[in-house]
C-alpha positions in Angstrom: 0.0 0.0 0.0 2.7 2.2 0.3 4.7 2.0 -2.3 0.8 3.1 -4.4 0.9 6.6 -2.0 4.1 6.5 -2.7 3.6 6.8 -6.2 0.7 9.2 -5.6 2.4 11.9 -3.7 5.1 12.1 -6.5 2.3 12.3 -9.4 0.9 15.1 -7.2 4.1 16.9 -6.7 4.6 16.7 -10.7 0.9 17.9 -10.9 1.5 20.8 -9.2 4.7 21.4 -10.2 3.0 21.7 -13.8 -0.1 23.5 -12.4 -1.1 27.2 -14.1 -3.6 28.1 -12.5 -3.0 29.2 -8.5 -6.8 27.5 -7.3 -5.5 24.1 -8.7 -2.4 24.4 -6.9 -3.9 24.5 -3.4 -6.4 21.9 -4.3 -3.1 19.9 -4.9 -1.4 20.8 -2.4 -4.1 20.0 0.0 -4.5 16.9 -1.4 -0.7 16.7 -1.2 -1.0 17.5 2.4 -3.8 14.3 2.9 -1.7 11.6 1.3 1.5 12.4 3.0 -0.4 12.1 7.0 -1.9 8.9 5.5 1.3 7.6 4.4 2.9 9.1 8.6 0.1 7.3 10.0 0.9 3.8 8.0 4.5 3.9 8.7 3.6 5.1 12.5 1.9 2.1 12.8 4.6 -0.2 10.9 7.5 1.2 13.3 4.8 0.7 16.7 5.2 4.3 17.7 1.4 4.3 17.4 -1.5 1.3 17.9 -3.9 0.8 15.5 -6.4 -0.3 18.1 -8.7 1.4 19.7 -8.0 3.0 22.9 -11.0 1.1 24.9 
C-alpha cells in the first residue's frame, strides 16, 4: 500500500509542479498534504510508535 501513496504523492508533486492556475495548486497541495499524514500514520503504525487499536 505504500509504495501506491508513494507513487501518488510524487504524481501530485509533478501535478502541481506543472499547475497554471493558483486555485488548482492548493487543491493539490491539500490533497498533497492528505496523502503524505496517511502515508505518517501507515508507517507510524509499521515502526509501533502508534497502535492501530482502539484505545477502549
Amino acid at each position: 500500500m505504500t509504495i501506491s501513496l508513494e507513487q501518488q504523492i510524487e504524481e501530485l508533486r509533478a501535478e502541481m509542479k506543472n499547475a497554471c492556475d493558483a486555485n488548482d495548486r492548493r487543491v493539490i497541495a491539500a490533497e498533497l498534504e492528505l496523502v503524505l499524514a496517511e502515508l505518517a500514520a501507515i508507517e507510524a503504525e509499521q515502526d509501533g510508535r502508534v497502535s492501530a487499536e482502539p484505545p477502549f
